[in-house]
Backbone as numpy.savetxt, mean C-alpha at the origin, in Angstrom:
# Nx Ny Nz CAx CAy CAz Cx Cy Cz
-5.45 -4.23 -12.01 -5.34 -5.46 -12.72 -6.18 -6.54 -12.05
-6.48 -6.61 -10.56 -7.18 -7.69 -9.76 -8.55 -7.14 -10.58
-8.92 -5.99 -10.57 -10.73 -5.99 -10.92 -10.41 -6.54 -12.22
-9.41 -6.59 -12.91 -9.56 -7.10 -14.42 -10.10 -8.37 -14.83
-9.31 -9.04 -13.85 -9.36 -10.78 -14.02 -10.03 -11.29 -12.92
-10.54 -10.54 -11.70 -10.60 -11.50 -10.52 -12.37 -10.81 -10.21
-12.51 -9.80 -10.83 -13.94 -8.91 -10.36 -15.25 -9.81 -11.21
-16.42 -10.04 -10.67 -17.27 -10.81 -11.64 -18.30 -9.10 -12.47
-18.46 -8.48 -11.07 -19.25 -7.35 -11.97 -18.12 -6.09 -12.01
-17.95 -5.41 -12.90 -17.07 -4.33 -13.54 -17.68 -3.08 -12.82
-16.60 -2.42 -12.45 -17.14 -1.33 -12.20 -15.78 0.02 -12.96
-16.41 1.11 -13.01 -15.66 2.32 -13.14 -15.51 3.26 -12.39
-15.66 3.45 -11.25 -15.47 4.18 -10.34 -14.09 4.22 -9.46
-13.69 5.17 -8.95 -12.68 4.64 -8.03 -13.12 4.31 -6.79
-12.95 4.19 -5.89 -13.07 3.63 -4.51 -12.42 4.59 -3.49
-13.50 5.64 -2.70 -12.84 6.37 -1.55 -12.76 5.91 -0.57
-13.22 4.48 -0.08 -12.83 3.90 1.11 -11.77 3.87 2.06
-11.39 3.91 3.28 -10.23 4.01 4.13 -9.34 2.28 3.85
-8.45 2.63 4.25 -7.70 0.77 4.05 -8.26 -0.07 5.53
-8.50 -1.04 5.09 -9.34 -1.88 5.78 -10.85 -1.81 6.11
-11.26 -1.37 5.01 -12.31 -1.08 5.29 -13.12 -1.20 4.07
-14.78 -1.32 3.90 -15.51 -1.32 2.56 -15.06 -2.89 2.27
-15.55 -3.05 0.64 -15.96 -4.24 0.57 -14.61 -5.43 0.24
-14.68 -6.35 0.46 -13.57 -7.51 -0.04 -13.13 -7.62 -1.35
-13.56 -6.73 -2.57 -12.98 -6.91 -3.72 -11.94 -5.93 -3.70
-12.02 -4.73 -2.95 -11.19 -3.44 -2.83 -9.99 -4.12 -2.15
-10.25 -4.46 -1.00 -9.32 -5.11 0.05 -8.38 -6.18 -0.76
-9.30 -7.00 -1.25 -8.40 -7.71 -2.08 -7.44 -7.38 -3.31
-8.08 -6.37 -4.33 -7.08 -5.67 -4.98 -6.00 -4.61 -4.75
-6.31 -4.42 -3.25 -5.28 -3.76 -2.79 -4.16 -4.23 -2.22
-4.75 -5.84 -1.73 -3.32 -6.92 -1.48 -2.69 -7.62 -2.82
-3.37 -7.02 -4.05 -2.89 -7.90 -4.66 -1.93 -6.96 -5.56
-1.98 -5.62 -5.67 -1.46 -4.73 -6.14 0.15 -4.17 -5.29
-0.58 -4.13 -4.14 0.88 -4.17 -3.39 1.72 -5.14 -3.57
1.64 -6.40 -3.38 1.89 -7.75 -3.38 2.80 -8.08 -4.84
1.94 -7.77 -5.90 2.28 -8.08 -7.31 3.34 -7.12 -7.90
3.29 -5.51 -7.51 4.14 -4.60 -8.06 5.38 -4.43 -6.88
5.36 -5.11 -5.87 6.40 -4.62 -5.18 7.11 -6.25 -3.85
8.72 -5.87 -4.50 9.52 -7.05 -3.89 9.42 -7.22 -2.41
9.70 -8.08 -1.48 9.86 -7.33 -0.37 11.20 -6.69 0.17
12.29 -7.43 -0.67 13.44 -7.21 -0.44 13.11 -5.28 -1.03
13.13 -5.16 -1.89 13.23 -3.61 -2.37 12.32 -2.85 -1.64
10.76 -3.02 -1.21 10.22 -2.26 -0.01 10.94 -2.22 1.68
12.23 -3.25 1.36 12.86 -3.34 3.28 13.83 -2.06 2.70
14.42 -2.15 1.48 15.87 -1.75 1.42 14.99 0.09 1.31
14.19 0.19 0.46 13.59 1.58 0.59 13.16 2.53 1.82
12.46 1.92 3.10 11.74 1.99 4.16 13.14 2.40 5.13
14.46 1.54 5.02 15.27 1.70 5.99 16.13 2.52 5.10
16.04 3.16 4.34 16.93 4.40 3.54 15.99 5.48 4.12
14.89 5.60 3.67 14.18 6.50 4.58 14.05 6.72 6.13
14.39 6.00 6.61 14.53 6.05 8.27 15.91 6.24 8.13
16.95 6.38 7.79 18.41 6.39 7.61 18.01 8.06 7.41
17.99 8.38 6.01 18.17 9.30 5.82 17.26 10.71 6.81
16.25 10.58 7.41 15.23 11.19 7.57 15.62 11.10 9.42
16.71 9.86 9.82 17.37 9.72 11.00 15.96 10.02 12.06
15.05 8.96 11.47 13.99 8.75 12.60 13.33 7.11 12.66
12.98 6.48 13.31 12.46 4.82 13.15 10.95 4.73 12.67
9.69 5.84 12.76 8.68 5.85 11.53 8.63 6.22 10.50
7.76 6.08 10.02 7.51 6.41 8.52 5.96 7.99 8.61
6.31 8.68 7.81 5.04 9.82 7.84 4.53 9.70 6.75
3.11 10.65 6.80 2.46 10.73 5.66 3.12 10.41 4.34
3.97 11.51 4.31 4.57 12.25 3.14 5.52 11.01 2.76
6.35 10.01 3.72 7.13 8.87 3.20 5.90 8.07 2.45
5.03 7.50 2.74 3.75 7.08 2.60 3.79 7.66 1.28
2.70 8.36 0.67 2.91 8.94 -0.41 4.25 8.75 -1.23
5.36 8.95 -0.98 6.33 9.18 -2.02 6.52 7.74 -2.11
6.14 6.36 -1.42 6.29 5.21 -2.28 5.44 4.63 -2.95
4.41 5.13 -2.41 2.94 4.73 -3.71 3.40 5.77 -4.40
3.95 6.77 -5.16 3.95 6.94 -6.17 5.36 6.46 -6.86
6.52 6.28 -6.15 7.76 5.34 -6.50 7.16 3.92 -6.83
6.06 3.18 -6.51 6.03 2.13 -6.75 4.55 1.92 -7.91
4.26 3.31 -8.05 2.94 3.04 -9.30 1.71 2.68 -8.45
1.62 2.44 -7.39 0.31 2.03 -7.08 -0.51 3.23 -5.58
-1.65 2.61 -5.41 -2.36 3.90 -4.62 -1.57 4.30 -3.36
-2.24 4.94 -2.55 -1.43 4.79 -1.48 -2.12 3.96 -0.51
-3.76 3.60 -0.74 -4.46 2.66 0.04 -3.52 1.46 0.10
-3.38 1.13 -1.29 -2.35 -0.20 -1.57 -0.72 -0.33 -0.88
-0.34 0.65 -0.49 0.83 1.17 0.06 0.30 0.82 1.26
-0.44 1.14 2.15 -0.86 1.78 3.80 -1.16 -0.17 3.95
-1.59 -0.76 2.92 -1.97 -1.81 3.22 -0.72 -3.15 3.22
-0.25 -2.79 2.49 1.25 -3.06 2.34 2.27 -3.10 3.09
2.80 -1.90 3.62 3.00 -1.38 4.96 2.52 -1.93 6.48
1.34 -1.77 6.18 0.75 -2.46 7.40 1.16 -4.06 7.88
0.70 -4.44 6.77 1.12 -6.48 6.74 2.24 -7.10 6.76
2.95 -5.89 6.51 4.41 -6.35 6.84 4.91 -5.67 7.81
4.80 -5.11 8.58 5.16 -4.71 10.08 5.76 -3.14 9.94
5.47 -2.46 9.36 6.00 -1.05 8.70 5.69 -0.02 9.71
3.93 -0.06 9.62 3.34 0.34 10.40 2.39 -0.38 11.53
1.73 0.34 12.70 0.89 -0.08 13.05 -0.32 0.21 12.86
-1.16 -0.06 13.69 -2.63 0.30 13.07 -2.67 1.49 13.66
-2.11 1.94 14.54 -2.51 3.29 15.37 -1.74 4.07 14.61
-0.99 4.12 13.46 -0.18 4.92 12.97 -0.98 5.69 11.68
-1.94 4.49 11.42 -2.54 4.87 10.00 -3.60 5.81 10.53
């Protein structure tokens, strides 16, 4: 939705870039996708059900994955998400 309204040139491609990395329109639609589709209250209450249930204090790949796809968006947008709010660290990604 950010390349929709916020991109000046259009593109169709997806973007294989790592998170934090490549150009500022990616970066930016990836804060804005995390940001826009997801509460923070409901990403705290999800993150600590998974550390509850899974009876460990990180998060893995595979948690990673199963909330970018619980929450509709990539998992770049997830990892970035995660990150900015203290989820992960950088040495984790």
């Amino acid at each position: 939705m950010y390349h929709l309204y916020y991109d000046e040139v259009k593109k169709s491609s997806v973007s294989l870039i790592l998170i934090g990395e490549g150009d500022e329109t990616e970066r930016k639609a990836d804060q804005f996708a995390s940001y826009f589709l997801i509460f923070p209250s409901s990403l705290y209450r999800m993150v600590e059900e998974i550390r509850e249930n899974a009876n460990r204090t990180h998060l893995e790949v595979e948690d990673i994955i199963k909330l970018g796809q619980f929450y509709g968006i990539s998992h770049k947008a997830m990892l970035y998400r995660l990150r900015n709010d203290g989820y992960l660290d950088a040495e984790e990604i």
